[in-house]
C-alpha positions in Angstrom: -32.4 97.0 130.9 -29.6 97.9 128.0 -26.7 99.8 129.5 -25.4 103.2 127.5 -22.2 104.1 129.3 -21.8 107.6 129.4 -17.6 109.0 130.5 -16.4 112.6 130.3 -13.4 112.9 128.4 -11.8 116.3 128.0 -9.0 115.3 125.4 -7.8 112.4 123.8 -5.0 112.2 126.5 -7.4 110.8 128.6 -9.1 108.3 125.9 -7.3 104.9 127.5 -8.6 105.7 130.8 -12.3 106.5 129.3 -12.9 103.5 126.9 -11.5 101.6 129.7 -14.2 102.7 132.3 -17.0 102.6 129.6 -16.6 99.2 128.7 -16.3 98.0 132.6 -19.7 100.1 133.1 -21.0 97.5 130.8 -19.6 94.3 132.3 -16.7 92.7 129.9 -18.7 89.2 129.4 -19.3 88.3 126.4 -18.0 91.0 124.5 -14.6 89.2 123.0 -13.7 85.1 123.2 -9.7 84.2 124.3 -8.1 84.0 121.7 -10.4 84.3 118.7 -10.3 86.6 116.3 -12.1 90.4 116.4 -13.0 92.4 114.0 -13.1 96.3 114.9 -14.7 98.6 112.9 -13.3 102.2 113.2 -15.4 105.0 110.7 -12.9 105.4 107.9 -15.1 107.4 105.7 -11.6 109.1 104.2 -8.3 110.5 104.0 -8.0 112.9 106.9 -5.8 113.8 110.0 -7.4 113.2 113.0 -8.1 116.6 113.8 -10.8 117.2 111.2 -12.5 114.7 113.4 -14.0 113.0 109.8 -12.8 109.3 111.3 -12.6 107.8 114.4 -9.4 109.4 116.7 -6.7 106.5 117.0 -6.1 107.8 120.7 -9.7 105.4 121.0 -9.0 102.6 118.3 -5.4 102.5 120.5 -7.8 102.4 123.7 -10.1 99.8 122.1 -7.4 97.7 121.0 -5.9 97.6 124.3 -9.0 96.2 125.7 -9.2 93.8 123.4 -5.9 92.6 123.9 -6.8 92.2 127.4 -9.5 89.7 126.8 -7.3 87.9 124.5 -8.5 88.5 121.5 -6.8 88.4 117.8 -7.9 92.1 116.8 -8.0 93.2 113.3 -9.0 96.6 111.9 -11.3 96.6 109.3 -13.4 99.1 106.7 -14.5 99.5 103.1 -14.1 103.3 103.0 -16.0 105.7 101.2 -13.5 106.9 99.0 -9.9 105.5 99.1 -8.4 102.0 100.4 -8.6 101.2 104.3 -4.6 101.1 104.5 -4.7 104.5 102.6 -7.1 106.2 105.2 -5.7 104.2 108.0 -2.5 105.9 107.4 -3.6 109.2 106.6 -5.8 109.0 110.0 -2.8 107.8 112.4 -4.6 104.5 113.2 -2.1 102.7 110.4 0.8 103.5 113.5 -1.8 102.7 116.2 -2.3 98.9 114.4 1.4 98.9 113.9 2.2 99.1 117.7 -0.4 96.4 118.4 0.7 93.9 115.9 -3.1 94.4 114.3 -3.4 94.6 111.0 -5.9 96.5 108.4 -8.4 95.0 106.6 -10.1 96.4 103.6 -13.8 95.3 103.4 -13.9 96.3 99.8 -11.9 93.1 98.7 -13.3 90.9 100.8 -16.1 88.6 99.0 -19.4 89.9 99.0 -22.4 87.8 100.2 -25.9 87.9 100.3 -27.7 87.2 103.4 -31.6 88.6 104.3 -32.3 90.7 107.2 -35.7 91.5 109.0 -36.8 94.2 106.1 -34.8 93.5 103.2 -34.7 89.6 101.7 -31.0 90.3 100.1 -28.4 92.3 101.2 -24.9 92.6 100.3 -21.7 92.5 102.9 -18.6 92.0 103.1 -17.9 88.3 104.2 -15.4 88.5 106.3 -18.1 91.2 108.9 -20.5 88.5 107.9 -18.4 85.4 109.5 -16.7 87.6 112.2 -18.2 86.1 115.9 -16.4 89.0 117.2 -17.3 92.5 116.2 -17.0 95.7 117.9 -18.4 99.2 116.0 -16.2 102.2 116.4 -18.3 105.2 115.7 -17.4 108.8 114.8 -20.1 111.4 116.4 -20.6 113.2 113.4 -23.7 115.0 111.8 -25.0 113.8 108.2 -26.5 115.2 105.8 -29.2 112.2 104.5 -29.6 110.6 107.9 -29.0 113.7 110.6 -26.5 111.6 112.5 -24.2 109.2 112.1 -23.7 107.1 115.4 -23.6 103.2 115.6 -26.4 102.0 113.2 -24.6 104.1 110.8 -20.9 103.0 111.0 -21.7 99.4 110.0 -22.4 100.6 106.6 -19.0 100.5 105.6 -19.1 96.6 106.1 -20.7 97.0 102.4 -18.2 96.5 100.4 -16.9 99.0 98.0 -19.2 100.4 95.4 -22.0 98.0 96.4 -22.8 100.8 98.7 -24.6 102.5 95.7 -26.9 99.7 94.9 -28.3 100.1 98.9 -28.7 103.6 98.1 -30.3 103.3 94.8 -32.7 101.1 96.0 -34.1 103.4 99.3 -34.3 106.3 96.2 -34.9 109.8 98.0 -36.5 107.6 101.2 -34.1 108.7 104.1 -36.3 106.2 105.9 -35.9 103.6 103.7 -32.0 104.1 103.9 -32.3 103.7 107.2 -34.4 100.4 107.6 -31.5 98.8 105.1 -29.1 100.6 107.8 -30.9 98.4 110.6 -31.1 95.4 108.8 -27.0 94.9 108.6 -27.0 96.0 112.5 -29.5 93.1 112.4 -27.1 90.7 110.7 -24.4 92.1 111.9 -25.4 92.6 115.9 -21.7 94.2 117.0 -21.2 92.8 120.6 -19.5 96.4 121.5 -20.3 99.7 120.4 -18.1 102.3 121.4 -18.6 106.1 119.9 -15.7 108.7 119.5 -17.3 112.5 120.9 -14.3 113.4 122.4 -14.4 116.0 119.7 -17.2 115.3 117.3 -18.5 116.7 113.8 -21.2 119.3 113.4 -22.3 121.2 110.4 -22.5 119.9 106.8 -20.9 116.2 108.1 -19.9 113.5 108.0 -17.0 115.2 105.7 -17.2 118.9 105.6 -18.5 119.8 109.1 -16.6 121.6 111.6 -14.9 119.6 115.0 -16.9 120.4 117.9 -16.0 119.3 121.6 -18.2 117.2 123.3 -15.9 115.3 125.9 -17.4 112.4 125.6 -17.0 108.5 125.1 -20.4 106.2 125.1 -20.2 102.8 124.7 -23.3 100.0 124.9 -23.7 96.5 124.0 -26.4 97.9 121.6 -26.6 99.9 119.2 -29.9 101.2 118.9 -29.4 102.4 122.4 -26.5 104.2 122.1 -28.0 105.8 119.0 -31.4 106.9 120.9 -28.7 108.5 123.8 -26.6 110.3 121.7 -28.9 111.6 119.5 -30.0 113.2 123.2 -27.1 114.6 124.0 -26.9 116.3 120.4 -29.3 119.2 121.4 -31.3 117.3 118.4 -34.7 115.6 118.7 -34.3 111.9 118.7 -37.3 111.1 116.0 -36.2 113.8 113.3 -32.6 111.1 113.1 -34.3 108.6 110.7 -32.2 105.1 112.2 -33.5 106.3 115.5 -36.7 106.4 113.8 -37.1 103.5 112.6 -35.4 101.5 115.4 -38.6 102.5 117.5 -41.0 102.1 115.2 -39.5 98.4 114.1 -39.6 97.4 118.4 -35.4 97.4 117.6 -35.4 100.5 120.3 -37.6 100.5 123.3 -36.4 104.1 125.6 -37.9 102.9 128.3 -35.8 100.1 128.6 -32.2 102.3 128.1 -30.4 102.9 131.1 -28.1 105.5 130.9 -24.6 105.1 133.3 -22.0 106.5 134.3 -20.9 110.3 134.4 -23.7 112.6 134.0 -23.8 114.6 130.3 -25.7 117.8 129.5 -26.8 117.6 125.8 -24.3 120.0 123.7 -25.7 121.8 120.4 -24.9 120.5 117.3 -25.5 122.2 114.2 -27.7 120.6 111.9 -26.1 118.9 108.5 -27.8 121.7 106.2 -30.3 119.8 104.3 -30.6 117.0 106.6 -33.4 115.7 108.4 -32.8 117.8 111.5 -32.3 120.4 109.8 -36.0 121.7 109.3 -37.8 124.0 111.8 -40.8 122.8 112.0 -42.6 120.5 114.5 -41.9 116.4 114.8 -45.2 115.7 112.8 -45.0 117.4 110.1 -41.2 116.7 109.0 -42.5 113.5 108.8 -44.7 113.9 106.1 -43.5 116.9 104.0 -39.5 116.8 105.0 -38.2 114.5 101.9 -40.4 116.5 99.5 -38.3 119.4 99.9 -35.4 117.8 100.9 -32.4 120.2 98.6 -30.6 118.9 95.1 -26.7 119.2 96.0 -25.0 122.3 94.7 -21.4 122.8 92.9 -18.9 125.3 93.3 -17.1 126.0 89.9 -14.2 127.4 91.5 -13.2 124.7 93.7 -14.4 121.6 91.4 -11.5 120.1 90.0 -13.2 117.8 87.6 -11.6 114.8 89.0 -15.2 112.3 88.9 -15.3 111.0 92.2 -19.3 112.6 92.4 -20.1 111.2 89.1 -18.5 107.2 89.6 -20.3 107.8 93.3 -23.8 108.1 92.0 -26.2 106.3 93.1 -28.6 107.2 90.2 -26.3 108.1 87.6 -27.7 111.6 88.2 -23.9 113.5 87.4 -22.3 113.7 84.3 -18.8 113.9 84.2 -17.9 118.4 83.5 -16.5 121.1 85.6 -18.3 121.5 87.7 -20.7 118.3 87.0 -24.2 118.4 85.2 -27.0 117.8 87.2 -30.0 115.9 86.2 -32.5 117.2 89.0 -35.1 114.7 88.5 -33.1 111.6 88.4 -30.8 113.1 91.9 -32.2 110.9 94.8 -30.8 112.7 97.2 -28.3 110.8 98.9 -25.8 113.5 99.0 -23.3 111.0 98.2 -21.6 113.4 96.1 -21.1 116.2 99.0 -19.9 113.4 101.3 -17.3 112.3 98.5 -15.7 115.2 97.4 -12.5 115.3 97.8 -12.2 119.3 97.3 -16.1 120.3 99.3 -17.2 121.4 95.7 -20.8 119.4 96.3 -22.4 121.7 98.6 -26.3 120.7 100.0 -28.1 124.1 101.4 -30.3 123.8 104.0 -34.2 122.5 103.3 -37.0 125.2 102.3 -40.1 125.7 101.0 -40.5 126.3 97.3 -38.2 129.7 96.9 -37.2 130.4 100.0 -34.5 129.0 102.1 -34.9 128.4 105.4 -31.1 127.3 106.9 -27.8 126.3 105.2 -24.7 127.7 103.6 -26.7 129.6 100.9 -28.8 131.5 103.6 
C-alpha cells in the first residue's frame, strides 16, 4: 500500500508541528541520505506575498527544511519560475528569509543546463540538470486550482524543473490536448520520482488559479512518498471529481495510480469545495463521460481587459503558439490559441481573463456569466 498522510492544520503557526507528523506517518527511510545533498522544490510560480497563497507558504518550506536538516541532509531550494528569477520570487514570497536562517540557498532552474532524457510517453524531454542529477528530491506543492489542468497538486509542481522558456516547447507540443499536457507532466514525475511530496492546503487557491484565484482555508498538510497518490487524495478532498483533473487521469489510465492501493492516514478530512478554475476541466457540468469527449472542443480562448493591460509583453514572449501579438490589450489569433492559458497564468496585472466553458453562445460558468 502507498501511504497519503493526511494532518489538520488550522494556521501556519502550527506548520512545524504538521509537516513534522506527516512525514513520520510515512516512515523517514529513505526519504534523505546523511549528508548528501537535497534538492527541495517549493511552487514558485511568481512574485507574491504569502498571503495570496499563489506559492508555497515558507511557514512549510521552514518546516520542510527543518526535517531535512534532521536527517542530515545539504538542502537547497530550487525553481525555474514562471515569470521572474527564483531569488526574486523567493524574496518576494518570504522563503528567501526562511533559506537565509537555514544556511540553504536558492537555486534557479532556469540557468541550470538543460538536458534531454526520455520518459515512459515522450522519447525527449527537456530538464533542468541539476533536478535531473539530484538523488534527493522532495516536491513542495501549492493546493491551488488551474485553469488547463483543474488542479495543480504534486505531478504539477515538478514542471518548474523545466527550465525557463523551454516550458513553451512542452506546451506547444500537447497543442489544446489538456491530456496530452498531462502525460508530458507524468513523464518528468517519471524521471524525476521525488522521494517526498509534501502539499501546502493550509490555505489553498480556488477560482481562476494558479495566479488569480482567491485563498481558501482548507487546514491541511498531505504528504506521501508518491505523487500520483497524493494527487488522486487531494483531488478528493477538493469537492472535485478525481477523473475530470487530467494528471489524475492519466496516472490511472497509464497503471501510474492504482486507488485501491492508496491508503489514506492520519487525521480524518471532509472534502472542502473548491471553486472550479473558470474554463478548466472541472469546470463543466456535465457528466464524467462526456467531458471526456466534447470538453477540449469548447474549451474558452482567453479574454483581455483593456483597462488593466498595461502593454508590458509578458502574454505575448509566453506564448506557446505565437498566438498574441504585442498591443494594448494584445491581438488574438483564435485559431492558432492552443489554449494553455499561459497568458492568464502570466500576467502580471490579471488582464488575461479565461470565462468558464459553454456551448456555442452560451456560457455556462466563469467571470463573464
Amino acid at each position: 500500500m502507498i501511504r497519503v498522510s493526511r494532518v489538520r492544520c488550522p494556521d501556519y503557526g502550527g506548520a512545524a508541528a504538521a509537516v513534522s507528523r506527516a512525514v513520520e506517518l510515512l516512515g523517514a527511510a529513505g526519504l534523505a541520505g546523511r549528508g548528501e545533498p537535497l534538492l527541495v522544490k517549493p511552487n514558485l510560480l511568481s512574485a507574491h506575498p504569502p498571503g495570496a497563497a499563489v506559492t508555497t507558504h515558507p511557514a512549510v518550506v521552514d518546516a520542510v527544511l527543518a526535517v531535512a536538516a534532521d536527517l542530515g541532509a545539504r538542502a537547497v531550494v530550487a525553481d525555474s519560475p514562471g515569470l521572474g528569477s527564483a531569488r526574486r520570487v523567493a524574496r518576494a514570497s518570504g522563503i528567501a528569509a526562511v533559506c537565509r536562517r537555514h544556511g540553504v540557498p536558492v537555486v534557479d532552474l532556469g540557468r541550470s543546463e538543460p538536458v534531454t532524457v526520455s520518459g515512459p510517453t515522450y522519447r525527449s524531454l527537456v530538464l533542468a540538470r541539476d533536478a535531473v542529477e539530484a538523488r534527493w528530491l522532495w516536491n513542495l506543492p501549492k493546493w491551488k486550482t488551474h485553469t488547463m489542468m483543474g488542479l495543480t497538486l504534486g505531478v504539477k509542481n515538478l514542471y518548474g524543473c523545466v527550465p525557463g522558456k523551454r516550458k513553451i516547447a512542452v506546451h506547444f507540443r500537447a497543442g489544446r490536448s489538456a491530456r496530452a499536457f498531462a502525460r508530458q507532466l507524468l513523464d518528468i514525475e517519471a524521471v524525476l520520482r521525488p522521494r517526498l511530496t509534501v502539499l501546502d492546503g493550509v490555505v489553498a487557491m480556488d477560482g481562476p488559479g494558479p495566479g488569480r484565484g482567491r485563498p481558501l482555508a482548507v487546514g491541511l498538510v498531505l504528504a506521501s512518498t508518491d505523487a500520483p497518490a497524493l494527487d488522486w487524495v487531494a483531488a478528493g478532498l477538493s469537492g472535485i471529481e478525481p477523473e475530470t483533473v487530467p494528471t489524475v487521469a492519466e496516472s490511472r489510465l497509464s497503471g501510474r495510480l492504482d486507488p485501491d492501493a492508496v491508503e489514506a492516514v492520519g487525521d480524518p478530512a471532509e472534502p472542502v469545495r473548491f471553486e472550479p478554475a473558470p474554463g478548466s476541466p472541472c469546470d463543466w457540468r456535465l457528466p464524467g463521460p462526456l467531458k471526456r469527449w466534447v470538453g477540449e472542443a469548447v474549451s474558452p480562448e482567453p479574454r483581455f481587459d483593456p483597462d488593466a493591460c498595461t502593454g508590458c509583453g509578458v502574454c505575448v514572449d509566453a506564448c506557446p503558439a505565437g498566438a498574441l501579438e504585442l498591443a494594448r490589450p494584445p491581438r488574438l489569433d483564435s485559431a492558432a490559441c492552443i489554449r494553455c492559458y499561459c497568458c492568464q497564468e502570466l500576467c502580471p496585472t490579471g488582464a488575461a481573463r479565461v470565462p468558464g466553458r459553454r456551448w456555442p453562445g452560451r456560457t455556462t460558468t466563469g467571470e463573464d456569466r
